[in-house]
N, C-alpha and C positions, 0 to 999 in steps of 0.2 A: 560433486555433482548430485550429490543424494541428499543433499541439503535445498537444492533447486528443485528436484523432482516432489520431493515433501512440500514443498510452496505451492508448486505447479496444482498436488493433489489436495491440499489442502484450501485453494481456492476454488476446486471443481466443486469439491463438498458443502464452501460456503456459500455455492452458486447455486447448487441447488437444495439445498436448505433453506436458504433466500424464496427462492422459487416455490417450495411449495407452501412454504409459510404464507406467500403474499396469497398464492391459489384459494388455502381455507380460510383465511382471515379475510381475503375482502378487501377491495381500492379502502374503503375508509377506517377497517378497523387495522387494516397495514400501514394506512396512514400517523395512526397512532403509532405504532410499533418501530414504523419508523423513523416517528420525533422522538420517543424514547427514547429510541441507541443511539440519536445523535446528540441525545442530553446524556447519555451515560459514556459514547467518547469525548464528549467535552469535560465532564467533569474526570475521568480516567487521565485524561494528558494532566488537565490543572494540577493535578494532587500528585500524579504516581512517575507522567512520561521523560521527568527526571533521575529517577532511579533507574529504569530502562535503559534510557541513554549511557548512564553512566557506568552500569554493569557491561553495555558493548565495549564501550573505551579503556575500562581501568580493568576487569575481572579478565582473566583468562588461566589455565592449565597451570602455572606456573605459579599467578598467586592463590588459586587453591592451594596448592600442596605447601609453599614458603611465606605468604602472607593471610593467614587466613582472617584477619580483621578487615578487611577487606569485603569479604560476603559478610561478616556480623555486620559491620557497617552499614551494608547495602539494606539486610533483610532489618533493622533496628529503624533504618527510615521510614521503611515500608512500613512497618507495625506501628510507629508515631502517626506518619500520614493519614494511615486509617484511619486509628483512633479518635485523630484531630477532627477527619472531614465528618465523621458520622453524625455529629451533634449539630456540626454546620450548616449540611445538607438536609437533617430534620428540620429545622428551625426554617430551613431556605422553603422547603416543599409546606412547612404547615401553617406560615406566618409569612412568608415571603411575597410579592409583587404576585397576580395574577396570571398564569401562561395560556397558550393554547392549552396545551398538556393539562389532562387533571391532574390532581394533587398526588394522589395517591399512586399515579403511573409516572410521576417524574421521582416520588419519594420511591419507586422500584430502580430507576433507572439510575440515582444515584447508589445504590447498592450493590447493581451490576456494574459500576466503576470501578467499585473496589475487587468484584469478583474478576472481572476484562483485567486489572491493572494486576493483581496478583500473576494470575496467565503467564499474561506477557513478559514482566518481569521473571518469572521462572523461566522460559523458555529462552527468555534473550540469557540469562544465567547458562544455559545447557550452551546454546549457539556459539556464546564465547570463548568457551575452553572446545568445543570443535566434538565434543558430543554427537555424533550425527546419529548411532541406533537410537541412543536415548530421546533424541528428539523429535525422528521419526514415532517412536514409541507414544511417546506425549498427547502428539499432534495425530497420531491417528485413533488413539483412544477418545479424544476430545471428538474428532468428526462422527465419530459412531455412534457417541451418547447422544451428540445434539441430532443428528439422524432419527433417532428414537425417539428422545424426549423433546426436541422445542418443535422438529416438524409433526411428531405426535400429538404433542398438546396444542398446536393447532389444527391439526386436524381434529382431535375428539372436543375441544371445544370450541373454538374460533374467536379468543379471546386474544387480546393482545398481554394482557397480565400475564397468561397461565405461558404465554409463548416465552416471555423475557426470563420469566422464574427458572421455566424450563434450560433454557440456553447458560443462566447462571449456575444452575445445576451439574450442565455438562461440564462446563471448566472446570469445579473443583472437584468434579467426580474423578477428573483424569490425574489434577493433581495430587489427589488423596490416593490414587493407586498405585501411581509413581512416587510418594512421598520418599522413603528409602533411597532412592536413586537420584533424587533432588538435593538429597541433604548434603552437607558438609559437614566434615568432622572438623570440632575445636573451631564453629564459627559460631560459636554462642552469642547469647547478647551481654553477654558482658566482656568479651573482644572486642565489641566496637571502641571506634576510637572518633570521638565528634568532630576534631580535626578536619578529618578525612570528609565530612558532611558537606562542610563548608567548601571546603576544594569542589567536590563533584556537582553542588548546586551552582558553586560558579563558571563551571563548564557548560551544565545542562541548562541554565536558568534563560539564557537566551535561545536556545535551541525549541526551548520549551514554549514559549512564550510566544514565536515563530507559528510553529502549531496550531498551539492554542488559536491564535487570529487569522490563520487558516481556518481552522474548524469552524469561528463563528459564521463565515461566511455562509455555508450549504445548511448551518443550523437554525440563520436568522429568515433564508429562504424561503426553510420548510414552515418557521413561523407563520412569514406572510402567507407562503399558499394555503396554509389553513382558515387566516383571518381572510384573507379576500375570496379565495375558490371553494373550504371546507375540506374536511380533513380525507376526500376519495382524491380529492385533486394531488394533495400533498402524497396521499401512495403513491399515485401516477408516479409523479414527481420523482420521489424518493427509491421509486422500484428502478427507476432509470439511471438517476447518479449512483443508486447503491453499488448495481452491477458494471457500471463502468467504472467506476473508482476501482471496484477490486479486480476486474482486470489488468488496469494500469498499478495498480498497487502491486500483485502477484509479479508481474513482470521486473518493476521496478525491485521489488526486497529481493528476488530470487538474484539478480543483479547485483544489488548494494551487500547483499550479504557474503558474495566473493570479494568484488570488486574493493568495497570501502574496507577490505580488514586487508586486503594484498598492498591497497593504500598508508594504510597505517604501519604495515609489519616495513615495507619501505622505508619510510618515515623513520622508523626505529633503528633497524639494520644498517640504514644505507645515506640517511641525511635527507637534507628536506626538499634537496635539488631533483634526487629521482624521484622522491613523493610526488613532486609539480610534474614529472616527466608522465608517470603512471595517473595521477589525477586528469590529465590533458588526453590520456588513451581512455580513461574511467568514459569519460566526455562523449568522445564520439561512441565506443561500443552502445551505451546506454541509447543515445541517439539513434544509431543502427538499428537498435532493435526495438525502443521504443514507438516509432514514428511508422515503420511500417504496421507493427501492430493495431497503433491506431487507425491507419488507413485501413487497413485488414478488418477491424471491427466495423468501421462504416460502409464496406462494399457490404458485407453478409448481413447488414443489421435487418431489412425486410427479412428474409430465411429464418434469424434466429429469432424474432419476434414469433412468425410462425409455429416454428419448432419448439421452442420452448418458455414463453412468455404465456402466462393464466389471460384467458380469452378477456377478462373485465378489463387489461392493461395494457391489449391490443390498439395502436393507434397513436396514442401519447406515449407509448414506450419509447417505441423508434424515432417518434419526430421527437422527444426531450433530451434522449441520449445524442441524435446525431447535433443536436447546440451543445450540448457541453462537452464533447469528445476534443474540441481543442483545447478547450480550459482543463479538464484533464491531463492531455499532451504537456502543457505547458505546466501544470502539478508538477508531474512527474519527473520532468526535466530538470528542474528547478531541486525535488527534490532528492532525487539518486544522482544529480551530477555534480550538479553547481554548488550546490551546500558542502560538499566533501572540500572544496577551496578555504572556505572559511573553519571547516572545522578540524582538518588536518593544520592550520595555523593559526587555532584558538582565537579567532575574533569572528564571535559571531553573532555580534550586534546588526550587522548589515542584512540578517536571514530576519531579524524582527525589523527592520525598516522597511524590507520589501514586504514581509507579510502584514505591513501595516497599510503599506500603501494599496496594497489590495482591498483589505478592510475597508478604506474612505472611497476606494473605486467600484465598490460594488453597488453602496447605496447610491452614488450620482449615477454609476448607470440608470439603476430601475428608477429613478426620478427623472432619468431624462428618456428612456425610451418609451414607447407609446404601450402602455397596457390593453391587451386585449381582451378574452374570454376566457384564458386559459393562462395556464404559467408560462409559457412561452418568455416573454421579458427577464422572468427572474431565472430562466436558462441560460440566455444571449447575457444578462447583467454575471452572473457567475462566470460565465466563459470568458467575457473581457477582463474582469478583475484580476483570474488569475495570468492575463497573460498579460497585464500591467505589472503582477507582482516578479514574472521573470521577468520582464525587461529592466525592473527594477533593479534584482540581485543581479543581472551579469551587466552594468553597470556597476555597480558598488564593486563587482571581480576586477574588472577591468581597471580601477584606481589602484587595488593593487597589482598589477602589472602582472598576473600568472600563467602559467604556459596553458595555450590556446590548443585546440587538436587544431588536425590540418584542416584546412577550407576547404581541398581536395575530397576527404572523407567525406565531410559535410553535403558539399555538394552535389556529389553522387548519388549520398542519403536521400537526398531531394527528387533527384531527377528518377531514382527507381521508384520512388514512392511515388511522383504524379505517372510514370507508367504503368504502376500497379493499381492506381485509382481509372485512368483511361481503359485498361483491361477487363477487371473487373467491376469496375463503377458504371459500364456501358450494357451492364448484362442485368442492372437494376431494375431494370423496368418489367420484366420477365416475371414469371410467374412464381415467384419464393419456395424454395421448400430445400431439401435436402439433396436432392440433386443438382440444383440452380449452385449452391453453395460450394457444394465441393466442386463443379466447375469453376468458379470464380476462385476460388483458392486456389486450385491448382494453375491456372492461367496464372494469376496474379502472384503467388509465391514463387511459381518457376524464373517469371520474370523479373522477380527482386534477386531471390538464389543467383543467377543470374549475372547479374550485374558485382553482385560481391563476389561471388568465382570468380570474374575474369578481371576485376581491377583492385581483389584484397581488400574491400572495404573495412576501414575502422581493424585491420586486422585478422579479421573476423575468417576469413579463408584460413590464415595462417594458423591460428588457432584451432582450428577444428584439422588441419593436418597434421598438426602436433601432438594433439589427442589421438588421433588416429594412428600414429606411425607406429606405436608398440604393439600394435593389434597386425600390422600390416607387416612386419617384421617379422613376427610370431608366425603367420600363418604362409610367409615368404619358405621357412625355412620346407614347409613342405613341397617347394616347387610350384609347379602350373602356370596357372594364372598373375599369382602374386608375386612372381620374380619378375615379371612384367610390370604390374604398379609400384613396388618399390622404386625401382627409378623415375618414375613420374612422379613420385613422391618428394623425393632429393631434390629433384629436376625443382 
């Protein structure tokens, strides 16, 4: 749980670091900033988000201490990658095709790919072997720098350069202080074993690939909104998918990071029949809780526009994020549920069919819907894509016949969340602010709460009395009250 709660605050801090970077930089110079980062995670997945992947799958506790060619391995790709893209990416930024992006802030942005992709890579390294202080550790050191230094350096300059440097800054600031603790002993580079390369890029290589045509989507977007709107549009734009993504992101990793290893240790333990049984519960939980969140962000989104959204990005915030809030929905499901089908059964070519067929569904949308004044189309064209790309993948599941969650969960799912939207969705009109909200939350949470108390949703009751019953046992032995809820508890 303290692997979640690090998610939970590690997305607060990138929320508002976000937030005040877009504040001093400006609809246009955030604009830039944030086609940058979407050129520096596209290039971080192409080069690096295979070694990541395969540090989750193959690295853990055990082959640290008994296989340590294993991390030589890992960390021997990394430092080839690098080396390869550097010369790549120069040549791309000073000789390459013309972009929106200047030269010089895309020739930054593939720099902080390699910086993003080291990160990442270490931390998925700690995650694996089940590290949780160390991680914590990491990951709050990382929020504090960037705190200081990338919403500094936008605030004392209002540059999009000095913001990115700064933010590349904070990464390996945290990993140079943690280095000692990062390390492994006897995982030299001359451990490695090239073998092993081969195996793990044919695991990740579709996985990766998936991504990749993922990303180009929100990044060829942010293209057009520059060429057609100019680059304030493309902030607008970008300030909206940014922070909805990383809610839906937060939610979904703090999920996938229990879920998909409880899946896998399954898999190992237990054969592949309880994997499909526990992949099939992965399913609904993920849904359970994805779905109302979404709903949950579109009741409050006037409020938190309000409350916390830089006044230049009032107006297009909330009307860009509430079009892409299903195409998020449909991200995310896609990608903390559905994927663990194919990837707990190593075929996972069908994760790059679906995300292709997003890719050719994006650009017919925006050629077929009607362009207006603002990006609005390439919102609605984004949202439909990706929920072609799920309809896509659970087809491609469904050919392999794998266990389903129940329709019952699901449906539930449903029906609390159009209750949650009738509750709170009726109080929209109302005057925003911090008040309005926490009303509408508490309506609207009590009545999803709710409905999963009284019918077990996705488990999800049972689960939290599970959690709960050593604490309630503990505090039983002193009498009172709690000799009373223990048999309620049983019960």
């Amino acid at each position: 749980m303290s692997v979640v709660l690090t998610f939970l605050v590690n997305t607060i801090f990138n929320l508002i670091v976000g937030l005040i970077v877009a504040k001093f930089l400006g609809p246009e110079e955030y604009g830039k900033f944030a086609l940058a980062i979407a050129v520096m995670t596209f290039g971080q997945t192409l080069a690096f988000e295979w070694i990541r992947q395969s540090a989750v799958r193959f690295y853990s506790e055990r082959t640290r201490r008994e296989e340590p060619k294993i991390r030589a391995t890992l960390d021997a790709a990394f430092a080839w990658g690098a080396l390869l893209f550097i010369p790549f990416t120069l040549a791309l930024a000073l000789f390459g095709p013309v972009f929106s992006l200047p030269r010089d802030l895309f020739a930054l942005a593939c720099a902080a790919s390699i910086a993003n992709g080291l990160f990442d890579y270490q931390t998925a390294l700690v995650r694996a072997r089940f590290d949780d202080r160390l991680y914590i550790r990491v990951i709050v050191t990382k929020n504090l720098l960037a705190l200081v230094m990338t919403a500094g350096g936008a605030w004392a300059t209002g540059s999009a350069r000095v913001a990115l440097v700064a933010g590349m800054s904070s990464l390996l600031g945290s990993l140079l202080i943690w280095r000692a603790r990062l390390a492994d002993r006897g995982a030299g580079m001359k451990a490695s074993d090239p073998s092993l390369v081969r195996h793990y890029a044919g695991y990740a290589a579709p996985i990766v690939a998936a991504v990749v045509l993922y990303q180009l989507i929100p990044l060829a977007n942010r293209d057009l909104a520059a060429r057609f709107f100019g680059f304030a549009e493309t902030g607008r734009f970008a300030l909206a998918y940014d922070l909805g993504l990383r809610a839906v992101m937060a939610i979904g990793s703090a999920l996938d990071v229990l879920l998909f290893q409880i899946a896998v240790r399954a898999h190992d333990v237990h054969g592949e029949e309880t994997a499909r049984d526990q992949v099939a519960r992965n399913i609904a939980i993920v849904f359970a809780i994805l779905a109302p969140a979404c709903v949950g962000i579109w009741i409050v989104l006037p409020s938190i526009e309000v409350l916390i959204v830089p006044q230049a990005f009032r107006g297009p915030f909330a009307h860009f994020l509430g079009l892409m809030l299903p195409g998020l929905f449909c991200y995310g499901l896609a990608q903390f549920s559905i994927n663990a089908i194919f990837q707990l059964a190593r075929k996972t070519l069908p994760m790059v069919a679906a995300a292709l067929s997003a890719c050719i569904a994006d650009p017919l949308f925006i050629l077929t819907l009607p362009r207006g004044d603002d990006a609005s189309s390439l919102a609605v064209a984004q949202s439909l894509a990706h929920g072609v790309g799920l309809i896509v993948l659970i087809g491609f599941a469904s050919a392999n016949a794998p266990k389903w969650p129940r329709l019952r969960d699901l449906a539930l799912t449903l029906v609390a969340c159009l209750g949650m939207a009738a509750l709170g969705g009726s109080l929209r009109a109302l005057r925003p602010g911090f008040a309005l909200m926490l009303t509408q939350m508490s309506l609207a949470g009590a009545f999803y709460i709710l409905i999963v108390a009284a019918f077990d949703v996705a488990g999800l009751r049972s689960a939290f009395l599970d959690k709960l019953a050593p604490a309630i046992e503990r505090l039983s032995r002193k009498g009172g009250l709690f000799k009373l809820l223990l048999p309620l508890r049983l019960g």
